[in-house]
Structure formats: C-alpha cells, structure tokens
C-alpha positions in Angstrom: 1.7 -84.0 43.0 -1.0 -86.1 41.5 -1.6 -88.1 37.8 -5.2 -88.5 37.3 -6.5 -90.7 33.9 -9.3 -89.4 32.0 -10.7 -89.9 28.7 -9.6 -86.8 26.6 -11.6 -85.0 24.0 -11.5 -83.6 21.0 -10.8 -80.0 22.8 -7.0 -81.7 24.1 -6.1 -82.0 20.7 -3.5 -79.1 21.3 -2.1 -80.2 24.3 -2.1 -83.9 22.6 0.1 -82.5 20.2 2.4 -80.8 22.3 3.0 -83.9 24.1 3.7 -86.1 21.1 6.2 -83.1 20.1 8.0 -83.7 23.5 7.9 -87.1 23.8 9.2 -88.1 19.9 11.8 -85.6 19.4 14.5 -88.3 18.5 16.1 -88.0 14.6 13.5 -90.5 13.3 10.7 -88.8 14.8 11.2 -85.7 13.7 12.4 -86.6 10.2 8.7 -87.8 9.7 6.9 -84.8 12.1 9.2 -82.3 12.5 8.2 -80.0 15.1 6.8 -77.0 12.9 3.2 -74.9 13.2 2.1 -76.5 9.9 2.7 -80.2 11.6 1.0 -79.4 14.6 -1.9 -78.1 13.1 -1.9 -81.3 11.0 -1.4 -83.4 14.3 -4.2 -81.9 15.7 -6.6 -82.6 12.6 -5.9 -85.9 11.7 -3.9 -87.9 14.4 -6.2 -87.2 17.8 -9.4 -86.3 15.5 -12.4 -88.1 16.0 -11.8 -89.3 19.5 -15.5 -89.2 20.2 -16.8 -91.2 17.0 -15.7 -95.1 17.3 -17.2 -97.1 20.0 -14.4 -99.2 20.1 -11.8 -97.0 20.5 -10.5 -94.6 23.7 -7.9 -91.8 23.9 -6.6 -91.3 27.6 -4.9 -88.5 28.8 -2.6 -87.9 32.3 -3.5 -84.2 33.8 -1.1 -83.3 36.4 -3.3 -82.1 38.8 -1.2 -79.6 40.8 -1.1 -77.5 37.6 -5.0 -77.1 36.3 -5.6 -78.1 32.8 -2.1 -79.3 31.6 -1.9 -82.7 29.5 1.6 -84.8 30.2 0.9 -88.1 29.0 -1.5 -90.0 26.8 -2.4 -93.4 24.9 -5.2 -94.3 22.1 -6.4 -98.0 23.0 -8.8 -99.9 21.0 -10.7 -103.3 21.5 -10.9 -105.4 18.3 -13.2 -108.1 18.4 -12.5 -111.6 16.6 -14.8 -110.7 13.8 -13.3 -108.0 12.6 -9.8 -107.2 11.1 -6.9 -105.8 12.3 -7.5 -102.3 9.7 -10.2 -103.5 8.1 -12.8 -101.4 11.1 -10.0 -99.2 12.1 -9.7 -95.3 11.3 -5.9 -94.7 9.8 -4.2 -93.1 12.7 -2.1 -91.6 9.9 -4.0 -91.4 6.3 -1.2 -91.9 3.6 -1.1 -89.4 1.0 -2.5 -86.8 3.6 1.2 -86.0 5.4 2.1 -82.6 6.5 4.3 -80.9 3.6 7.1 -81.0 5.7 6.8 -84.9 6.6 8.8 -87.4 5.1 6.2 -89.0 3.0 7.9 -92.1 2.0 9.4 -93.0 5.5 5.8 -92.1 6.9 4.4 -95.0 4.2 7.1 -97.2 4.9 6.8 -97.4 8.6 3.0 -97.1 9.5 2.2 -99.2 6.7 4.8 -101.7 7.8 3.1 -101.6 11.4 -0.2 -101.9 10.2 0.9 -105.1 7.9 2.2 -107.1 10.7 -0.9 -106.1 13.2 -3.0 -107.9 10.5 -0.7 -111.0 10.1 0.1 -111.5 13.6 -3.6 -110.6 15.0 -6.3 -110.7 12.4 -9.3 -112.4 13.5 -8.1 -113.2 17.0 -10.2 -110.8 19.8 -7.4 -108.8 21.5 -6.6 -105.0 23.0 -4.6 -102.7 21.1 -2.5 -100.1 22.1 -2.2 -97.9 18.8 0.4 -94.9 20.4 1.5 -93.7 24.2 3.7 -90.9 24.7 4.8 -89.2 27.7 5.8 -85.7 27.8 9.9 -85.4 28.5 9.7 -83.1 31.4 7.5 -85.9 33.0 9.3 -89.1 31.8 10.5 -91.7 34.9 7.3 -91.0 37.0 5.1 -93.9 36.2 2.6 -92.8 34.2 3.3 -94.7 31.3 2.7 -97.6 33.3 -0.9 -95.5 34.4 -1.6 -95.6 30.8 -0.8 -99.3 29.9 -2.3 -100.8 33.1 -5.7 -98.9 31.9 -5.7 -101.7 28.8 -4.1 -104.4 30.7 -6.8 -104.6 33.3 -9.3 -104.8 30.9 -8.0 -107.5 28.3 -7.1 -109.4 31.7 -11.1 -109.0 32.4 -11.9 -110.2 29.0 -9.1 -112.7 28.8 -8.0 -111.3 25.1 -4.5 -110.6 24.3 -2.8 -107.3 24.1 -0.8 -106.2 20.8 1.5 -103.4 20.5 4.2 -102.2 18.2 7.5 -100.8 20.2 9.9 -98.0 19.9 13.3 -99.0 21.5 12.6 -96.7 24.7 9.2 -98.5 25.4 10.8 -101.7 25.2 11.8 -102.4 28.9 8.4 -101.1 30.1 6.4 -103.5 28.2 8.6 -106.4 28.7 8.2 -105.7 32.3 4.2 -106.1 31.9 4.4 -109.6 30.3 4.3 -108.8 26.8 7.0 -110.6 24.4 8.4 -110.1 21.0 6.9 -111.8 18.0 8.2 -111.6 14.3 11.5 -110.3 14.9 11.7 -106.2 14.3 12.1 -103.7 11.2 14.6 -101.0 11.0 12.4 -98.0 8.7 15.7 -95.6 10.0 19.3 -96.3 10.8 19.9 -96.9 14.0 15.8 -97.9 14.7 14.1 -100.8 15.3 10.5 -101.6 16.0 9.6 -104.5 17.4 6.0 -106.3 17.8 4.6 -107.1 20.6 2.1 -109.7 22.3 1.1 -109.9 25.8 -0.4 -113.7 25.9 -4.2 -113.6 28.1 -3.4 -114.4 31.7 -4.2 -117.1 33.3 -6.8 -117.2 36.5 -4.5 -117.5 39.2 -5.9 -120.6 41.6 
C-alpha cells in the first residue's frame, strides 16, 4: 500500500468532505458540523472552495494508491509574506454569518474568530508558513500521513527560513511537538473538555 501527495482540486471537494467528517467526529466537532447532507454540501461550497484562486495558498490531499481515486488525508497550507497580515489577504476558511443551519453559529464565531485573533497577534507582519487545517480520515489514522502532510510545509519554510504557525486540537498535539513546534500564548477552551493551543515552529538553523 502506498500514500502519494498531490495538490487536490476543486473536483475533491466531496471526498474533502468526507474526510473532515471522519476525522472531526468528536462532541465539539460535531456540535459545530454535525455530519448531515445540508453540512456537507455546505463543506463542499465554502470550506475547500476556491482551491485554485490564491497564489499563495495549497490544498494537499493523500490518495491511497492501492484503491484508485479515494482521498484519506488532507491539509490547506499557506505562505504569508511579512507584508501582509495575518487575515488581512486571507480568504475566511469559515465566513461568519454564512454557517450551515444546523451549525452552532455562536461556538463557530467564538472559536474560529478566536483562532484567527491570536494568528494576527502572535504572527502579523512576520513572513512565516501556515498550516490552516489537516485531517486524516479515521480508518487511516496511525499510518504517517499526517506527518506526509506537515513535512510538505516544513521543508519549505526550512528552505525559506520563515517560521511555521499552527493552531492545535488536543490529538494533534504530540505530532507537532514532535516536529519542533512549541506552544505560545497559553490555550482557549471554546467547549468543555477542549483546548486549543497555538503553535510556533521557530526557523531552523543551518546545521554546520
């Protein structure tokens, strides 16, 4: 069995979706997408549209390549330059006052306009990669490929010598720990029992 990394297009949007379904089905999750039709069509329109459009912007995908034309994993990276801010050139992931009907409108405003505040106070005006979402389909989880994903950015802010900023679900924690990256500004709980925590991955060093 093989993972191959390709850029996906706007035509994965459906298999996109089912993989965010699979891979945030946890209460918090699925009290602000719960896995309906009318959520998945809005996942398909708004969170993975426009792939194609920003320049500085690139949604991956994992195919498994023993089963033709399946999606199992996937991550949205952009490159922000030190002109620019943190939202002010970016494309809402997730416009506010444009949730599915079935969303939990106020935790959806709460949270991703809590992430998007502390990307612009920890990162604003400072060049750096950002890793905007990853998610890895369950029924593929502990095979590596989140690490595929992640090492796609890493590699390249290494080559630029930029930072790398992410915001972290308590699963993705340990993984991006283990790449170097470290806590900054403590965390915020937008659900009981779940904490998000900011991350920085400081630019590496040339080794001698």
């Amino acid at each position: 069995m093989t993972f191959e990394v390709h850029i996906a297009e706007q035509a994965d949007a459906p298999k996109l979706t089912e993989v965010f379904c699979a891979a945030f089905s946890d209460p918090f999750n699925r009290t602000m997408f719960p896995d309906t039709p009318g959520v998945r069509t809005w996942l398909e329109h708004n969170l993975f549209s426009g792939m194609d459009a920003p320049a500085d912007q690139v949604m991956l995908k994992v195919a498994d390549s023993s089963v033709p034309g399946t999606v199992v994993a996937f991550a949205k990276w952009r490159r922000l330059s030190s002109g620019s801010s943190a939202d002010h050139d970016r494309q809402p992931e997730v416009p506010a006052a444009r949730w599915p009907e079935e969303s939990d409108a106020e935790l959806c405003d709460r949270f991703f306009g809590t992430m998007d505040g502390h990307h612009r106070e920890f990162m604003e005006g400072r060049p750096h990669y950002y890793l905007e979402i990853l998610a890895v389909h369950s029924s593929y989880q502990g095979r590596g490929l989140a690490s595929k994903l992640l090492r796609w950015g890493l590699a390249r802010a290494d080559e630029e010598a930029v930072e790398v900023y992410l915001s972290s679900s308590p699963d993705g924690r340990p993984l991006y720990q283990k790449y170097g990256f470290q806590a900054v500004g403590g965390s915020f709980s937008p659900f009981p029992g779940y904490e998000q925590v900011n991350m920085i991955r400081p630019v590496r060093k040339e080794q001698a």
